[in-house]
Structures are given as structure tokens and as C-alpha cells.
C-alpha positions as CSV (number, residue, x, y, z in Angstrom):
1,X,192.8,-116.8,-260.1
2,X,195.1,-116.3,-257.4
3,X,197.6,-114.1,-259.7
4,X,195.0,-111.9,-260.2
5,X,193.5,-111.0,-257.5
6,X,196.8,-110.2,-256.3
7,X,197.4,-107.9,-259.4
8,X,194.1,-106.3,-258.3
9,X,195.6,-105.6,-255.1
10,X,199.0,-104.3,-256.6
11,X,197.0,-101.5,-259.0
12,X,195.5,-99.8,-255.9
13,X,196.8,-96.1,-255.8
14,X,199.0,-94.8,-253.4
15,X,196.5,-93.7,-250.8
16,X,197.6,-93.2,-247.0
17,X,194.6,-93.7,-244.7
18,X,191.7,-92.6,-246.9
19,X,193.9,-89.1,-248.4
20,X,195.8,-88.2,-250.9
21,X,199.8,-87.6,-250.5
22,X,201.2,-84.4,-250.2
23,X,202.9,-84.3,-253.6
24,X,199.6,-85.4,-255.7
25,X,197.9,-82.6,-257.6
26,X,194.0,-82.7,-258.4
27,X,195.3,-83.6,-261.9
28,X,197.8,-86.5,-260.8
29,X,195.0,-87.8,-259.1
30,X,192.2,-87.4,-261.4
31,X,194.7,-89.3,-263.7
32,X,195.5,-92.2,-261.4
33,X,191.3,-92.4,-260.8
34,X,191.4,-93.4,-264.9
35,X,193.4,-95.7,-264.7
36,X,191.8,-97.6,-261.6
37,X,189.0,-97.6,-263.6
38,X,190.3,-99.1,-266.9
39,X,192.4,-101.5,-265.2
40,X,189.0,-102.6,-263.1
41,X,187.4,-103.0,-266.0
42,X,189.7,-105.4,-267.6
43,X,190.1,-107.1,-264.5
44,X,186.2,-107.6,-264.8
45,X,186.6,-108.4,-268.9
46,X,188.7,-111.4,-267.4
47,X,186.3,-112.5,-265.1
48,X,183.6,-113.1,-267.6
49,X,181.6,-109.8,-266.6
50,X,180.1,-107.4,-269.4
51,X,181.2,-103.9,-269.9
52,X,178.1,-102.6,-270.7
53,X,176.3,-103.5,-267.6
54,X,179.4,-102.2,-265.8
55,X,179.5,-98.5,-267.6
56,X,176.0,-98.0,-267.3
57,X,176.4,-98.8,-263.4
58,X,178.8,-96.3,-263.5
59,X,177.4,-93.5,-264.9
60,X,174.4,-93.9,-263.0
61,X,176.3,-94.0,-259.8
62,X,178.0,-90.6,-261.8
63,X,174.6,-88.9,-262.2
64,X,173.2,-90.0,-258.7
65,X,176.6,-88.3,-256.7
66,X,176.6,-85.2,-259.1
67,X,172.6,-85.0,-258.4
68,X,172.9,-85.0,-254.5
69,X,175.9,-82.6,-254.5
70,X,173.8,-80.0,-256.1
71,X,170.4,-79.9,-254.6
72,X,171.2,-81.8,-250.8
73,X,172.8,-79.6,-249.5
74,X,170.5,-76.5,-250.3
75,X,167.6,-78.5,-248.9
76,X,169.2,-79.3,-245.4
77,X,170.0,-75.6,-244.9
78,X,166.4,-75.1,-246.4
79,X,165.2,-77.4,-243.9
80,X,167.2,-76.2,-240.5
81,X,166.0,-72.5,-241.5
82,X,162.4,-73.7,-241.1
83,X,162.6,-75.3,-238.0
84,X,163.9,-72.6,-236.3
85,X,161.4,-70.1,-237.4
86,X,158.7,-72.9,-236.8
87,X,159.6,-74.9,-233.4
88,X,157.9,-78.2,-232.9
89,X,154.3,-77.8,-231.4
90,X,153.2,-80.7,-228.9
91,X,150.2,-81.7,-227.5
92,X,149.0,-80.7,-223.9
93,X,146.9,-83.4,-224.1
94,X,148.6,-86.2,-225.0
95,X,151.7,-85.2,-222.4
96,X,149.0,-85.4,-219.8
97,X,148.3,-82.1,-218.9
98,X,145.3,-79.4,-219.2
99,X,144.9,-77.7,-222.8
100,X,144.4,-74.2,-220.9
101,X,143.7,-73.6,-217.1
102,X,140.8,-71.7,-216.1
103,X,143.0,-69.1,-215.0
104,X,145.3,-68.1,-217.8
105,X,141.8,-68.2,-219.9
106,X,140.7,-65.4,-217.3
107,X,143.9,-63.6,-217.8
108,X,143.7,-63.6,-221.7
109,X,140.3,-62.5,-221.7
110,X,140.6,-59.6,-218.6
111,X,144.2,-58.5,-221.3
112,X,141.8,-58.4,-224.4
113,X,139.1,-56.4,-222.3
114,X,141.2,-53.5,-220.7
115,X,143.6,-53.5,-224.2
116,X,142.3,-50.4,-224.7
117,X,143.3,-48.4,-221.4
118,X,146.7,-49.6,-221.8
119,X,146.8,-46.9,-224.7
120,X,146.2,-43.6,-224.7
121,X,142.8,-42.9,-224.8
122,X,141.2,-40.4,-227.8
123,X,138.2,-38.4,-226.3
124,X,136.0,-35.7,-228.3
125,X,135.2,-32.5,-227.4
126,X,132.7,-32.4,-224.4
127,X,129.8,-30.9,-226.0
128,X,129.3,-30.5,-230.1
129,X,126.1,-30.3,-232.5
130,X,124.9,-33.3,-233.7
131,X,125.3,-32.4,-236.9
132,X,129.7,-32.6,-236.6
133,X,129.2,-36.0,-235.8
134,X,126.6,-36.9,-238.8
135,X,127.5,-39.9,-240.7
136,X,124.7,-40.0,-242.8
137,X,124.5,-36.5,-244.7
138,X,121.1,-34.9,-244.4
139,X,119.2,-37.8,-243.6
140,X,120.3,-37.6,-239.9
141,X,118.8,-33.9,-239.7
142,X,115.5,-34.7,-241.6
143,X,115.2,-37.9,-238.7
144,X,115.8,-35.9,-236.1
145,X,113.4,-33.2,-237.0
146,X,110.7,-36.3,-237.2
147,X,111.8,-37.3,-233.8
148,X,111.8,-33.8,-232.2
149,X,108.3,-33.1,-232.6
150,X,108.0,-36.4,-229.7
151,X,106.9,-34.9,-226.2
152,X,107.1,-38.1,-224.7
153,X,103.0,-38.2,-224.6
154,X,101.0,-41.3,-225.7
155,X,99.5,-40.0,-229.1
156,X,97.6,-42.8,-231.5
157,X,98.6,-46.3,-231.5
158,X,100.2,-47.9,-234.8
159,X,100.4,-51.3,-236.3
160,X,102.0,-52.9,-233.0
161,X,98.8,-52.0,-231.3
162,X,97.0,-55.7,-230.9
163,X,100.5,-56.8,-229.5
164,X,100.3,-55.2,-225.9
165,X,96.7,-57.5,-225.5
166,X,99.4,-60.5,-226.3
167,X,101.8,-59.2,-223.9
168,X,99.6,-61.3,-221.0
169,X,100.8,-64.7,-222.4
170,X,103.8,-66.4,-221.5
171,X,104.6,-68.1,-225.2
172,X,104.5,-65.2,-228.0
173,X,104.6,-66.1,-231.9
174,X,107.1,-64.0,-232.6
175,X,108.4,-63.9,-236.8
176,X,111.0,-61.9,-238.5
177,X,110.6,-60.4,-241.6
178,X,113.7,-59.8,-244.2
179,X,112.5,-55.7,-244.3
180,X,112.8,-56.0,-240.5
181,X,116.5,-56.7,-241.0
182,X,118.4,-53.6,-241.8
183,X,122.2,-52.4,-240.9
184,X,122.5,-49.8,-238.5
185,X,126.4,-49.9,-237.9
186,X,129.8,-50.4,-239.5
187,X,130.3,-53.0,-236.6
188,X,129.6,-55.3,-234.1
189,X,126.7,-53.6,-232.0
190,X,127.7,-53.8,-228.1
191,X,124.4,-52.2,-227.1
192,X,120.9,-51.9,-227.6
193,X,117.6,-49.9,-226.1
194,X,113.9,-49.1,-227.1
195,X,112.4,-46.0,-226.9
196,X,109.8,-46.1,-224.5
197,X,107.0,-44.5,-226.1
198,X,103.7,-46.8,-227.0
199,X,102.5,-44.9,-230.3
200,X,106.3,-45.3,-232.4
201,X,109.2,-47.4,-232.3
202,X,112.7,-46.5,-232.0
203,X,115.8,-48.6,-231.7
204,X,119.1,-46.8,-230.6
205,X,122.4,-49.0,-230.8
206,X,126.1,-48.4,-230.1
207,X,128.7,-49.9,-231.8
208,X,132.3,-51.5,-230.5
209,X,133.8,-47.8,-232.6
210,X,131.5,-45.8,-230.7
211,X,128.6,-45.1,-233.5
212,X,125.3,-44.2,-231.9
213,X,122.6,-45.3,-234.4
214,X,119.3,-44.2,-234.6
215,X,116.2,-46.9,-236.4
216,X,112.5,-45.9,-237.0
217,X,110.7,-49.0,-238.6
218,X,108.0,-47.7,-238.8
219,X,108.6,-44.7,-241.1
220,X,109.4,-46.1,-244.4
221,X,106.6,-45.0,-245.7
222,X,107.8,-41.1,-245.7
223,X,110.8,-41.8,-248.6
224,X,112.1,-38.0,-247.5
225,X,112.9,-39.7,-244.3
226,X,116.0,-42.8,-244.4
227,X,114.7,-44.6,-241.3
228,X,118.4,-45.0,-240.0
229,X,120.1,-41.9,-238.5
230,X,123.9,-42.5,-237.2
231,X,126.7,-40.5,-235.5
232,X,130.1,-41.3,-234.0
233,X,129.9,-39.3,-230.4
234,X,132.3,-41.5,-228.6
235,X,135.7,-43.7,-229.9
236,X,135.4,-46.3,-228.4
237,X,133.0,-49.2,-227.6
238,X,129.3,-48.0,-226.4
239,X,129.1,-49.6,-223.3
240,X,125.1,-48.6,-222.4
241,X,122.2,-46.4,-223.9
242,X,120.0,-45.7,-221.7
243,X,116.9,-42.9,-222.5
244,X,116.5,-40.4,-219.7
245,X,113.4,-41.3,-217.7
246,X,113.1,-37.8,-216.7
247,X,113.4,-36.6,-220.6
248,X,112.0,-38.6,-223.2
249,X,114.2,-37.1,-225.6
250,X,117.6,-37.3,-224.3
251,X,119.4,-40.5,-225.0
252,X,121.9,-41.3,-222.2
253,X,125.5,-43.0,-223.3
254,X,128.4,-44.4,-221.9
255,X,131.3,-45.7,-223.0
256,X,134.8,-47.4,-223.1
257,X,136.4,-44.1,-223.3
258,X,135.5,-43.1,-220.2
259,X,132.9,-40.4,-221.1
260,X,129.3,-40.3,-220.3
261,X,127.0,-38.5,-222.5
262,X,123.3,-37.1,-223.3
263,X,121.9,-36.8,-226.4
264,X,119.3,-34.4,-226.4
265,X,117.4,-35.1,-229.8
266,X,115.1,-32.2,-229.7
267,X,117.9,-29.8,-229.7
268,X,120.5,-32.0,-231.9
269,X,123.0,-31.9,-229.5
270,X,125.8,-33.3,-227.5
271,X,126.7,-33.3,-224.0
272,X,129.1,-34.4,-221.4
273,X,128.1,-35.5,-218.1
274,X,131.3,-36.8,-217.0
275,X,134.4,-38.0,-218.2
276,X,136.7,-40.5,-215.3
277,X,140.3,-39.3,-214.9
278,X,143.0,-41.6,-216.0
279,X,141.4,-42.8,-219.3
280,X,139.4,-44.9,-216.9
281,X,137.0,-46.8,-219.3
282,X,132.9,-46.9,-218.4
283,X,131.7,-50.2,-218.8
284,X,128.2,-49.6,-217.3
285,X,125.9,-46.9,-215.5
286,X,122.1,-47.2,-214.0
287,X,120.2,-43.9,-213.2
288,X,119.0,-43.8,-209.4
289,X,115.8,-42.0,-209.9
290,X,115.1,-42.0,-206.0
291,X,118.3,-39.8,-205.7
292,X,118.5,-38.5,-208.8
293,X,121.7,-39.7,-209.6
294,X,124.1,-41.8,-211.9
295,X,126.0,-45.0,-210.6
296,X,128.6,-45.9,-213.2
297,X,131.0,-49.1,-213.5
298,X,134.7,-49.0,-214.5
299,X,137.5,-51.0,-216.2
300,X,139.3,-50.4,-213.0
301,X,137.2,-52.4,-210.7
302,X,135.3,-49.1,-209.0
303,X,131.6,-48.0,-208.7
304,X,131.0,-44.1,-209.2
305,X,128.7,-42.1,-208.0
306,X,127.2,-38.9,-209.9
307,X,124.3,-36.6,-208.0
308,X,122.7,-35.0,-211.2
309,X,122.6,-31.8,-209.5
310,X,126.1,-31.3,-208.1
311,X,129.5,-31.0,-210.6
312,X,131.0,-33.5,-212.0
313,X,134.2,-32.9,-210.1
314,X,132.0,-34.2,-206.4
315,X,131.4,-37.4,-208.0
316,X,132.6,-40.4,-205.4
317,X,133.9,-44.3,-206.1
318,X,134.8,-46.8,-203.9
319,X,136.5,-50.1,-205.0
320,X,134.2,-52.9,-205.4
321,X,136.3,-55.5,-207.3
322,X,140.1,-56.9,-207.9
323,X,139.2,-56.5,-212.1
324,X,136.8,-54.9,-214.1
325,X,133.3,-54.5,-213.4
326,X,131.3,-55.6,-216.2
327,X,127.7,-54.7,-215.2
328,X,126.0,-52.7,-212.3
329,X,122.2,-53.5,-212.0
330,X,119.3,-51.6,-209.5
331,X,117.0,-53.9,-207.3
332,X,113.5,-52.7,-208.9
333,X,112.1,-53.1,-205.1
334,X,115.3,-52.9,-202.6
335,X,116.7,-50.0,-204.6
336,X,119.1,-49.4,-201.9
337,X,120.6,-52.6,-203.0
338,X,122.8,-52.5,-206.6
339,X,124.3,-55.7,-208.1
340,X,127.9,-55.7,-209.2
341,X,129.0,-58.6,-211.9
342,X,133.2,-58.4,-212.6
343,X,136.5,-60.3,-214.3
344,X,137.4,-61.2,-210.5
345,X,135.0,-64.3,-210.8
346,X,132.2,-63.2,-208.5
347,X,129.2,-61.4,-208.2
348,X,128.3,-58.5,-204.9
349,X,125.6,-57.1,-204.0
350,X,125.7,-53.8,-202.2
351,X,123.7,-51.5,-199.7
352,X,124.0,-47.8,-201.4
353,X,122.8,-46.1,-198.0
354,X,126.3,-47.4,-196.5
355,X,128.2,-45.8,-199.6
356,X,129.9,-42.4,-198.6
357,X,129.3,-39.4,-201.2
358,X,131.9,-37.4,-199.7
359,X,135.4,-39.2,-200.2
360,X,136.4,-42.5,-201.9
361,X,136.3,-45.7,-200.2
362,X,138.6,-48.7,-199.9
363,X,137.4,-51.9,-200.2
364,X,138.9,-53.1,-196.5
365,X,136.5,-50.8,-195.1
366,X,133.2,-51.6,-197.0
367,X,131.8,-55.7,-198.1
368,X,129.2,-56.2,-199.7
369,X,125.7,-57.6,-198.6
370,X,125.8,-60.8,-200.8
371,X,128.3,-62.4,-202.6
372,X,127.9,-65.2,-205.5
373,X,131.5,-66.7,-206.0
374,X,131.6,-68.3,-209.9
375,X,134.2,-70.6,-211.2
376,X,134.8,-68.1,-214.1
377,X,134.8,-64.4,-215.1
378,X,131.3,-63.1,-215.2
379,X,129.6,-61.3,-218.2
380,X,127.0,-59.9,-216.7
381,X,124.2,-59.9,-213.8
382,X,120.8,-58.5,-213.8
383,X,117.4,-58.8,-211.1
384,X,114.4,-59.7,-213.0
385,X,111.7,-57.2,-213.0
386,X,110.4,-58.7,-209.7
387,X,113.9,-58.5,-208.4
388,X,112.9,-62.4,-207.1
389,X,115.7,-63.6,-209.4
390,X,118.8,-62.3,-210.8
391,X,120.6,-64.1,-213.6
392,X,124.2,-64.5,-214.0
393,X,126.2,-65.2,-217.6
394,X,129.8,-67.3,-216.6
395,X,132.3,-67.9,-218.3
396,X,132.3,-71.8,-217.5
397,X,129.6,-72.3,-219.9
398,X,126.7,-71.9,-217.0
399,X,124.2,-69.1,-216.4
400,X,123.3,-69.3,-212.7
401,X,119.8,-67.6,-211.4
402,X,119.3,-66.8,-207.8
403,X,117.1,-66.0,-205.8
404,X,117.3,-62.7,-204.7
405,X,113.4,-61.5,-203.0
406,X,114.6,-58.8,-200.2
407,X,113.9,-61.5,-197.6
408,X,116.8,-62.7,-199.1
409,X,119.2,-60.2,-199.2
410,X,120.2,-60.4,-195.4
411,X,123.6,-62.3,-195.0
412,X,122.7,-64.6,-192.1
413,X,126.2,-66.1,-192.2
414,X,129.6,-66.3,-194.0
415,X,128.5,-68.9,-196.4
416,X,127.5,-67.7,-200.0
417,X,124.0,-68.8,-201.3
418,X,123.3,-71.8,-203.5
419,X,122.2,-71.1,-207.0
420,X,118.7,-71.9,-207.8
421,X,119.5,-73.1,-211.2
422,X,122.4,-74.1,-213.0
423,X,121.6,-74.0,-216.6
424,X,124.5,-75.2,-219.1
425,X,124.6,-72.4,-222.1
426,X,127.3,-72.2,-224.2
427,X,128.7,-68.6,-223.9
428,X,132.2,-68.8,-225.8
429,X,132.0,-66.4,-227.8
430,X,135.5,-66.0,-228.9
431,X,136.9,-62.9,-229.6
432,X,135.1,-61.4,-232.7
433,X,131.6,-61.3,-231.3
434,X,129.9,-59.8,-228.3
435,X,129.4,-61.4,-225.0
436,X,126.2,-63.4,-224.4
437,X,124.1,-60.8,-222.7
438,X,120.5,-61.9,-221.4
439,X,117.6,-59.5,-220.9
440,X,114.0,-59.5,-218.8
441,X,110.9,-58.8,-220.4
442,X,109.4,-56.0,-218.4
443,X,106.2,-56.9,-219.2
444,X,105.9,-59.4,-216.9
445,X,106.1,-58.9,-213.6
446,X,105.7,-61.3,-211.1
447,X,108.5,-64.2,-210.3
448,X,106.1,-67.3,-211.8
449,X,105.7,-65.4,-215.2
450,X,108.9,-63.8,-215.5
451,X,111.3,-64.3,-218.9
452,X,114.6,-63.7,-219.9
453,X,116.1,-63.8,-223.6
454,X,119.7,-64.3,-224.7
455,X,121.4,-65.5,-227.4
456,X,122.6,-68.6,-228.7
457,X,125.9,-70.5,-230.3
458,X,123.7,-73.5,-230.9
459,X,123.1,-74.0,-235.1
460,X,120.7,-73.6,-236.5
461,X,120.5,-70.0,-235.6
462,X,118.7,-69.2,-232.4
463,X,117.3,-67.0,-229.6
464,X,116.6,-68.7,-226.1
465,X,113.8,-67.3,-223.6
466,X,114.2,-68.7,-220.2
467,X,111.6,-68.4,-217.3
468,X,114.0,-68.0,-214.0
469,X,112.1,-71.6,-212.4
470,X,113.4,-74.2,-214.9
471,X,116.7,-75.4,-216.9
472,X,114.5,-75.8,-220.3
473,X,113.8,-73.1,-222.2
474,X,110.0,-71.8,-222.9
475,X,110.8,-70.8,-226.2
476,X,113.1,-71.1,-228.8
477,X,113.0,-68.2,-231.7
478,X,114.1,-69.4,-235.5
479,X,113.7,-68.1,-238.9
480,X,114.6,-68.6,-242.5
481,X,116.1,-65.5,-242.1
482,X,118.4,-65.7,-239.4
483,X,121.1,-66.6,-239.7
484,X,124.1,-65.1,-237.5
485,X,124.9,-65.0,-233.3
486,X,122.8,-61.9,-232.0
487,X,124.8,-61.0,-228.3
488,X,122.5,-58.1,-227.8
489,X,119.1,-58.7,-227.4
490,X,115.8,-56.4,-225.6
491,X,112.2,-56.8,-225.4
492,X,110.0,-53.5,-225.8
493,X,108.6,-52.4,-222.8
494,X,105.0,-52.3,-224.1
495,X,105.0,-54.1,-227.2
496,X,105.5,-57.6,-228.2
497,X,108.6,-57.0,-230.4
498,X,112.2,-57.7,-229.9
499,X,115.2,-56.4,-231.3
500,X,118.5,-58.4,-231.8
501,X,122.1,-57.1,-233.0
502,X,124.5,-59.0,-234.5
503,X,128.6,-58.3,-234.6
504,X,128.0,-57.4,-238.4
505,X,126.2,-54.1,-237.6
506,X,122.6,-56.0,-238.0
507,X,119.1,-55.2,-236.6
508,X,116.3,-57.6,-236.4
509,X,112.8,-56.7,-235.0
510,X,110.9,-60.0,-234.1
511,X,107.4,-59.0,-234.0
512,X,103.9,-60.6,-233.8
């Protein structure tokens, strides 16, 4: 036994710390591996082992090696090239720290809402027919010949008629029909207003590409006449549409692109009010009818002011907030007071009589009346028809209503008001669809009956109408039929009827 195992030790090749010598070829060596392994073998023979288990061992050692060497090393690389194109991801939350802060939130959302000033901004031509912006062929021009025989005079009441007796109730049955759905643009609708006429009803809504579209439910029954009439007068979003309350016919629009326009629909034409230097975006306006003038909010944090009867070129702003102004609102009694709602997290109120017209004023030298500090950007803020309440849309998944009677709009200290109510609403709307944006029924009037409707992320499908005194809601809308987040909702100043848009385009007209 001991013989052989030193014979064992006496057939090892000549190897020098794991390499081969300098004089061995690949062929020597290949040669000298042979005979290792035929003089193993019969070294095994004597020790009673079998060949056979020993070959096939072999060769499947042989086919494992030759197996890695082809495809391991291709996967590694394959591997390393991955990982540096895809870097490990960890979790905030299991590391201990906040998933997002409030503030960079704030940041991506105030980046995704001025995205467009960064660029240069496209405007049209300042005044054009209606007809160069006709989208829908010659059943724009056959609509608008309908619509320009309307004076703005009360003629015969249609179907809607028994619904302004129902207008003295707080809880409404409203229903929604599938022909009372229709599509009106080719996207998301940012803005919505009724005509204010008892006898018809028409719906105008701007889109997030600047359509302006036109709806007249009520005249299917003329099949010369396709109810939906829609043109393209601005290029960006439609901020507000407002209808002149001086002119019936003149729809009043504002948008993104910094242009402010009227629509005259008797004449089928264009025209451009304003337009803000330095592709300043308009993000909302309110007409002043005791001054006959137009006060305008910007992407740039300033409030403009435009007398109706003076150029353009006199118009005066003053700063108002750090970011964007989302919404500027009228007191319906104090109407020297207006009601600013911006990115910068809070919410002012201002006196207009302390406003200069002549030059542009600085912030340092001009604070507002009232301020309402949020923990979030604000959406929007409006006064209720009353103007006892206001209702604020936040960011932090509140909206807020104060109380805002002009007894109350006196700052008696430094301290900002309390709200009255702190409702929790989901308004994450992410980055596809419209902002939650609530609206008062102007039928009612006084602060105990007093309603305001706004849309909801809640499934199934909703609309919420909320009385300004408690968290609940009065009334929650469904149907069979709807089934999508409607942003953008109004009640009809006379009629019990509401219209909703969706970010698909999408009217609905609740009704009784």
C-alpha cells in the first residue's frame, strides 16, 4: 500500500507552484494531462474502484467546466450592464425617513404648472372670424346662426321649466341620462359655464389645448343643427369662460397663453382684450361690473387690472404672491374686497380701493386685508353667494370654509382666522386630471341654505354637495352612467341642472 501511494506521488507532473515551466508547450502539456489520467486510473484499477463510475465522473465534470466557460462569463457582464443602467432602489420608509416632504411635493407640482412659460409661448392672431378657427365644418356656422338670433331676453320657457319651482329645496333629485352625456373636446375640459338665459341652455367649455366648445341640449330635435359647435381660439389651457354680463352674446376667455379674449357669437368673431407681456400665463379673471373693469390672475404671482374703457397698454398689476395665483374671486357684497388663492400655500384677501391704477406695485408696500395660511398649495378659493363663507381646495387633502360676512373682514390683529370647518376630501388628483374645483349654487342665497358641489376620487363614481355649516355632505350624486372623475363642475343659475366635465373631453347634464 505504502509503495503505491508513493508511486502516486512520483507520477505528479513537473509543476512549479500551480504553473507550467517555461519550456512546456500547450501540446507537451496536454500530453503529460493523458498520462496523469491513465496512470490515475490504474492506480484506482488497483484499488478495487470501477472505471466506469470513474469515466462517467469525468466527463461530467468535462461537460460541467466546458458549460460554464461558455455561457458564465457572458451572463456576469450581462448582469454588471444592468445594474448600472438600473441602480438599486431603497425604501424611504423602511430607512426611516418621509416618502416625500410636503415641500418638494409643492415644488413638483408649482414645476408641472408653469412648464409651459418656461417655453416659448405660441399666441394667435389678435382678432380672426370664427370661422378660421372652426373645427367642426359647417355645423359650427349653422349653431351659431341658431344662437345669434338670442337678444339676451327671456322668451318661452322649455322642458327645464318646473325645475326653477324646485330650486327652493335644499336636496334636489338630480338623474343623468346616457343622451345627456356627449363629448365636447379632444381633452381634458379645464373650464366650464352656463349661459345665463332661462328659456335655452347652453354649456361653453375650454379644454387643457385651448378648444372653446359650444353644447345646446336642447336642440336635437333640429337634425340641420349638430348641438356641439367647437373652435381652437387659444393654445394653450382655457383657464376661465366667463359670458359678458353686459352682452349676452359675447363669451369672455382666458387663458394659459396669456391672452384674454371675447367671443362675440352674433357676429362670429374673435377678439383680443389683452395679451400680458413676457408670455405671462392667465390663470384667472373676474369682471368688476361697479368699475367696469377686468381683474386678471397670473402664473407669475401678480393681479392685473384692465378698465374696459382705457387701452390695453394702461393696464396695472401689483404682486400679490411668491408663486402662482390660481384663482381670483369678487365678494358678492364687499366688492371692494377680491380673494386671492396661490402655489405659495396661502390665501389673501384684498381691499381694491387701496390698489393704485397708475403704476405697478410691490408687494412690501401693499398686505392684504386677511390672510388664511394652509399647510399645502391651494387649488382654488371662492365666497359663497352670500359671501358669509368662502371655501378653500388644499393640497393636504382638506377643504377649509371660513367665515368671511364683512363684519369679518377687519384684521383686528396679527393672528390669522381659524377655519370654520375642516373637511377631509381627497383632492390628489395626480397629474392626468384636473384639479378638484368646487362651485356655489347661486340659487341659493342666504348662509343657512347655501351649497357647494365638487368632485370626488371616492369609487363608486361621485359628485359631493356640501352646505358651508357641516363636515357631511347633503348630498351625494350617482348613476349607472357615471363612471369617471368630473374636476369641473357648475350649477345653472336658474335651473335645476348641473353640468360636469371629465379629463376625457365629457359633458354630463344632471337634471330633474
Amino acid at each position: 500500500m505504502q509503495s503505491s501511494k508513493r508511486a502516486k506521488v512520483a507520477t505528479i507532473p513537473a509543476l512549479h507552484n500551480g504553473e507550467k515551466t517555461q519550456q512546456d508547450s500547450p501540446n507537451d502539456y496536454e500530453l503529460r494531462r493523458k498520462e496523469n489520467i491513465q496512470r490515475n486510473l490504474e492506480f484506482l484499477r488497483s484499488m478495487g474502484v470501477s472505471i466506469a463510475k470513474t469515466a462517467a465522473r469525468t466527463a461530467a465534470a468535462n461537460i460541467h467546466n466546458v458549460l460554464n466557460n461558455r455561457s458564465l462569463a457572458p451572463r456576469q457582464k450581462k448582469k454588471i450592464s444592468e445594474k448600472k443602467s438600473s441602480p438599486t432602489r431603497y425604501s424611504m420608509r423602511l430607512r426611516g425617513e418621509s416618502p416625500m416632504s410636503s415641500a418638494l411635493k409643492d415644488a413638483m407640482q408649482s414645476a408641472d404648472s408653469s412648464n409651459h412659460s418656461k417655453e416659448k409661448i405660441e399666441r394667435l392672431e389678435p382678432n380672426f372670424a370664427a370661422e378660421a378657427l372652426n373645427l367642426n365644418g359647417n355645423a359650427n356656422s349653422r349653431l351659431l346662426k341658431k344662437l345669434s338670433g338670442w337678444d339676451g331676453t327671456t322668451t318661452t320657457r322649455d322642458e327645464y321649466e318646473h325645475s326653477i319651482n324646485a330650486a327652493s329645496h335644499k336636496i334636489v333629485n338630480y338623474q343623468l341620462d346616457p343622451e345627456s352625456i356627449v363629448k365636447v373636446t379632444d381633452d381634458r375640459i379645464y373650464s366650464l359655464v352656463f349661459h345665463p338665459r332661462e328659456d335655452k341652455l347652453l354649456v361653453a367649455s375650454g379644454s387643457t389645448s385651448g378648444q372653446l366648445a359650444l353644447w345646446t341640449p336642447n336642440m336635437t330635435d333640429d337634425k340641420d343643427v349638430d348641438p356641439v359647435a367647437t373652435y381652437r381660439p387659444h393654445t394653450l389651457p382655457v383657464s376661465r369662460l366667463l359670458f359678458d354680463p353686459e352682452s349676452s352674446t359675447s363669451l369672455l376667455s382666458s387663458s394659459f397663453d396669456g391672452s384674454f379674449r371675447r367671443f362675440d357669437l352674433r357676429a362670429a368673431m374673435f377678439h383680443q382684450i389683452v395679451a400680458l407681456p413676457d408670455d405671462e400665463g392667465i390663470s384667472d379673471f373676474i369682471y368688476d361690473s361697479s368699475r367696469k373693469r377686468y381683474i386678471l390672475s397670473s402664473h407669475e404671482g401678480k393681479i392685473w387690472l384692465l378698465d374696459e374703457r382705457e387701452r390695453p397698454e394702461n393696464a396695472s398689476s401689483f404682486a400679490s404672491h411668491d408663486k402662482k395665483v390660481n384663482t381670483v374671486h369678487q365678494h358678492p357684497v364687499s366688492t371692494d374686497c377680491i380673494m386671492t388663492a396661490s402655489l405659495d400655500r396661502t390665501v389673501h384677501i384684498w381691499d381694491l380701493r387701496k390698489l393704485s391704477r397708475s403704476k405697478r406695485i410691490s408687494t412690501k408696500h401693499l398686505e392684504p386685508i386677511i390672510s388664511f395660511p394652509h399647510e399645502r398649495s391651494v387649488n382654488c378659493a371662492y365666497f359663497s353667494p352670500s359671501g358669509a363663507h368662502c371655501v378653500t381646495v388644499c393640497q393636504n387633502n382638506f377643504n377649509y370654509v371660513y367665515e368671511t360676512s364683512s363684519t369679518k373682514l377687519k384684521k383686528v390683529d396679527d393672528t390669522s382666522p381659524e377655519p370654520l370647518l375642516a373637511i377631509p376630501h381627497n383632492n390628489q388628483t395626480g397629474r392626468w386630471i384636473t384639479k378638484l374645483h368646487p362651485s356655489w349654487n347661486p340659487k341659493y342665497t342666504t348662509p343657512k341654505e347655501e351649497q357647494y358641489i365638487i368632485g370626488c376620487m371616492l369609487q363608486p363614481r361621485r359628485l359631493q354637495i356640501f352646505s358651508p355649516l357641516q363636515k357631511a355632505p347633503v348630498q351625494e350624486l350617482t348613476s349607472e352612467h357615471f363612471r369617471s372623475i368630473h374636476s369641473i363642475n357648475v350649477f345653472h343659475p336658474s335651473f335645476n341642472v348641473i353640468a360636469s366635465g371629465n379629463s376625457s373631453g365629457r359633458l354630463c347634464l344632471w337634471s330633474t
